[in-house]
C-alpha positions, -999 to +999 in steps of 0.1 A: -826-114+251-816-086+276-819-050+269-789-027+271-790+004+280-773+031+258-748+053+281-753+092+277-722+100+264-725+070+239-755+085+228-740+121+221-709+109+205-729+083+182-755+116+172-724+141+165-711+109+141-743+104+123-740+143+116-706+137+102-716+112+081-739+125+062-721+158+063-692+144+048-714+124+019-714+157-002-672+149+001-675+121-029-687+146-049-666+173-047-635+182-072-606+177-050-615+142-044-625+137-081-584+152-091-573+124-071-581+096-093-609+075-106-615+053-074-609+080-050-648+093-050-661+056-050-633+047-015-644+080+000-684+066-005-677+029+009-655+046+038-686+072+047-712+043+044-690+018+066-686+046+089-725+055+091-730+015+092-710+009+120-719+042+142-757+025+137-742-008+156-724+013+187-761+033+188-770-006+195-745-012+216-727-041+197-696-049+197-692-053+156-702-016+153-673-005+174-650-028+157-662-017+121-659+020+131-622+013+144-614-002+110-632+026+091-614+053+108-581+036+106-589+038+070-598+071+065-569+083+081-543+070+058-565+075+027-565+116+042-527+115+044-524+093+013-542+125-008-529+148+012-559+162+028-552+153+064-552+179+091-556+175+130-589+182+135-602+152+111-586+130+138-610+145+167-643+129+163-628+097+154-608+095+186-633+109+210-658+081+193-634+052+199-621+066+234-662+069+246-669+034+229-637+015+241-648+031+276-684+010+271-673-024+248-670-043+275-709-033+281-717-044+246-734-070+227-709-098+206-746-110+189-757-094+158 
C-alpha cells in the first residue's frame, strides 16, 4: 500500500473544517433551529457529523471523503435556504474546501 502525501493547503483547509464542525455542533442545540420543526435539530446533527466524517477521509486523502463532503455541503446549503438561515459567508469554507480538494482528487485514494 503506498503512502500519500497530504498537500499543505489540504492540510489547512481540512484543520479550519474540523474547527467548523465542531463549532457548529452547539447549532443543533440552539432555539432557532429547534422553531423550525421537530427533525430540523436531528438533520442539522447527521449533516455536522457527515461533514466531520467526510473532512476525516480528505485528511486521508481519499476519494469518498471528498465526495461525502460535496454531498454534505450540497445539503446544508438548501437546508440553510430552506429555514431561511442562509447568508454568503456560510458558502465560503465549503467552496474553498471543495475548490482545494477537487484541485488534489485526482492525487487521492478510491480504496477505503
Amino acid at each position: 500500500m503506498r503512502e500519500i502525501k497530504r498537500p499543505i493547503a489540504l492540510s489547512i483547509v481540512c484543520i479550519l473544517s474540523f474547527a467548523a464542525a465542531i463549532l457548529g455542533f452547539p447549532a443543533v442545540f440552539s432555539p432557532f433551529i429547534k422553531k423550525k420543526g421537530d427533525f430540523f435539530p436531528a438533520i442539522t446533527g447527521i449533516i455536522i457529523a457527515f461533514e466531520f466524517i467526510s473532512v476525516v477521509g480528505v485528511w486521508y486523502m481519499k476519494k469518498w471523503g471528498f465526495r461525502v463532503y460535496l454531498t454534505t455541503a450540497i445539503l446544508n446549503q438548501c437546508v440553510l435556504l430552506y429555514i431561511d438561515n442562509w447568508s454568503q459567508t456560510k458558502i465560503i469554507l465549503p467552496v474553498i474546501f471543495i475548490a482545494v480538494s477537487a484541485f488534489f482528487y485526482k492525487k487521492m485514494d478510491h480504496n477505503l
